[in-house]
C-alpha positions in Angstrom: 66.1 52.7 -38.0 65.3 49.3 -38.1 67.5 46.0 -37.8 67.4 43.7 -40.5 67.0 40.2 -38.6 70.2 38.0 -39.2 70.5 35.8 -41.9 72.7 32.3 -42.4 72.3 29.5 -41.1 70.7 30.0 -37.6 67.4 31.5 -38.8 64.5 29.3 -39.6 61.9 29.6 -41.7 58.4 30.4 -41.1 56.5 26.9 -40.7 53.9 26.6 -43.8 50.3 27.9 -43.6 48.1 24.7 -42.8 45.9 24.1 -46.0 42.0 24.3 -45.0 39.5 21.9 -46.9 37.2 24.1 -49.2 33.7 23.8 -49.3 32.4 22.9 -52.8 32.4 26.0 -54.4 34.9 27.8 -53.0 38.3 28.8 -54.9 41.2 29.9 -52.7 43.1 32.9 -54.3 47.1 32.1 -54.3 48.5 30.3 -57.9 45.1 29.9 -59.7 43.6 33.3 -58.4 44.2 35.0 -62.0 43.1 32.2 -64.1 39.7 31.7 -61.8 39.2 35.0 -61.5 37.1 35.3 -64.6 34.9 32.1 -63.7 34.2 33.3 -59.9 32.7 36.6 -61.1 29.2 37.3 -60.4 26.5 37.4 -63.3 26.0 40.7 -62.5 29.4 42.2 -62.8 30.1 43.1 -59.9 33.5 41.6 -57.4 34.4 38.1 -57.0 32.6 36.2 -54.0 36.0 36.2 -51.8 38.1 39.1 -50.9 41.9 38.6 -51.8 43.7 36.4 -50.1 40.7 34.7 -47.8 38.4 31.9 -49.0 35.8 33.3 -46.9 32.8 34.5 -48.9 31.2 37.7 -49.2 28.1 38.5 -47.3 26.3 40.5 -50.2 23.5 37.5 -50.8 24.7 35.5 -53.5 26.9 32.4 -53.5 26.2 28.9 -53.1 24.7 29.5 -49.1 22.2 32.5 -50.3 19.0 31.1 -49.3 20.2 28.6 -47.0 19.7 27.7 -43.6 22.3 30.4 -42.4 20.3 33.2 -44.4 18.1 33.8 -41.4 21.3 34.8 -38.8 21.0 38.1 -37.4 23.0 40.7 -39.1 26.7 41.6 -37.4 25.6 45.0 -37.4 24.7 46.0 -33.8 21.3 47.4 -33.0 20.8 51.0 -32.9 20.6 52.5 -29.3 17.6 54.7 -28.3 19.6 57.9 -27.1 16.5 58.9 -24.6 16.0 55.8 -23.0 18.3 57.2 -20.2 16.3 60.1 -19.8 13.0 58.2 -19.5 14.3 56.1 -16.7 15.6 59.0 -14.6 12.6 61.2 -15.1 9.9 58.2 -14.5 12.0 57.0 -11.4 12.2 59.9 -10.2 9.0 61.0 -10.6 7.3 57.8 -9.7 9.3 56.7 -6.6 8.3 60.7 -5.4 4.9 59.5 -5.7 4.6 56.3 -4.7 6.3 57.6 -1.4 3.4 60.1 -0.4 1.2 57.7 -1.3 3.2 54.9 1.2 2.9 58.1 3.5 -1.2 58.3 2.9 -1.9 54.6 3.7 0.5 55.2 7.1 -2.1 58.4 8.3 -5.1 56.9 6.4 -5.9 54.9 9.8 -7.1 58.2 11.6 -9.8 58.7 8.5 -11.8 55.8 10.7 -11.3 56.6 14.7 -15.1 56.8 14.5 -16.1 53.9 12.0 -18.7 51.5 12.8 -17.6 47.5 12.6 -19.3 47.8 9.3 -17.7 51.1 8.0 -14.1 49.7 9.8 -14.3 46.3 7.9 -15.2 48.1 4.4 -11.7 50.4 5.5 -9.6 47.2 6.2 -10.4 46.3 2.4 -10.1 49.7 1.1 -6.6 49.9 2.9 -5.2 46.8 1.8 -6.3 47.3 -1.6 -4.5 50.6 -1.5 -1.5 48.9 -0.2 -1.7 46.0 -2.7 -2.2 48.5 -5.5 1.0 50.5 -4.6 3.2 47.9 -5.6 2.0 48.1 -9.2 3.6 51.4 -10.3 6.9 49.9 -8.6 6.9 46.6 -10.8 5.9 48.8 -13.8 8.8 51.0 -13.0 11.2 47.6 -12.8 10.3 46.0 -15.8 10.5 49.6 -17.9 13.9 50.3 -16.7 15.0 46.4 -16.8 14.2 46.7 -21.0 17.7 47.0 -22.7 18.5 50.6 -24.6 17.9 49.7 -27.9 15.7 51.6 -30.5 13.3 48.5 -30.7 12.2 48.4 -26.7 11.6 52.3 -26.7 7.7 52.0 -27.2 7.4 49.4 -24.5 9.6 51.1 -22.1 7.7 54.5 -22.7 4.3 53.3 -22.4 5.6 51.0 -18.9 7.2 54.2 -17.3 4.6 56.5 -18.2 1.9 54.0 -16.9 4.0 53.4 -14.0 3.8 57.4 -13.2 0.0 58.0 -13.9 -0.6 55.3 -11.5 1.3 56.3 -8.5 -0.5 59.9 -8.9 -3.7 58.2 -9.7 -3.9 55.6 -6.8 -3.5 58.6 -4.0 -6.7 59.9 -5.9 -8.7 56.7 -5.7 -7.9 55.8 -2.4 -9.5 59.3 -1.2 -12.1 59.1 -3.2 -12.9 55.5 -1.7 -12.4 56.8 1.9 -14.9 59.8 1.5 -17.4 56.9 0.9 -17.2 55.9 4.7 -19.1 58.6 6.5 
């Protein structure tokens, strides 16, 4: 059961509401909410622009700011989260830091490819290798920026299509880089 809070002398009242200035066009509800309620309605029918007791419009699109300069706001509404953009990160890291290791692990034991090179055959390798090298770090800064994009519904096409680029090349570049080393002898 609840206590009643005393009452005599002792108790004050609640200090008064501070009274807001209105923008033109606004009618606070309180006194002259039933006799303004009629004026305030919308052409088509519908509610009154305020809720009860605020003198905050409604956001439905009409009122005296409609097409104003605040029309173009973002909605409140938060954005919709993309529910596999987890998944695409974890699989595409996975997958591509896998990858991009064996390949870190090639370029190590690529140097025994050319025990037997010629000065020209060894200076073609020495651009061959540090273009391999180079080319490596591409799948990790496509991996970066794919997983840096936030989880919403609009980045998934740009996240998909950096992670899955990021994983075709670290299998691809392994492929290359042989391909360009059978070229030596």
């Amino acid at each position: 059961m609840t206590a009643l809070p005393p009452a005599g002398p002792g108790r004050m009242p609640p200090p008064p509401r501070p009274v807001l200035p209105l923008p033109p066009g606004f009618v606070q509800e309180g006194a002259a909410g039933a006799a303004g309620a009629e004026g305030r309605a919308r052409p088509d029918g519908g509610a009154s622009g305020a809720a009860p007791g605020t003198w905050l419009p409604a956001n439905d699109g009409t009122g005296p700011y409609a097409g104003g300069p605040l029309a173009a706001l973002p909605s409140w509404r938060p954005e919709p989260q993309d529910p596999w953009a987890i998944l695409w990160t974890a699989v595409a890291s996975i997958l591509t830091t896998s990858f991009v290791g064996l390949g870190a692990l090639f370029a190590y034991i690529s140097p025994i490819w050319c025990d037997s090179c010629g000065r020209a055959q060894q200076h073609r390798f020495t651009l061959y290798f540090a273009g391999y090298c180079g080319a490596l770090l591409l799948p990790v800064v496509l991996l970066i920026v794919g997983s840096s994009l936030p989880s919403y519904r609009r980045y998934a096409f740009p996240r998909i299509v950096a992670l899955t680029a990021a994983t075709v090349l670290a299998v691809l570049l392994p492929v290359l880089y042989y391909r360009l080393l059978g070229t030596l002898h």
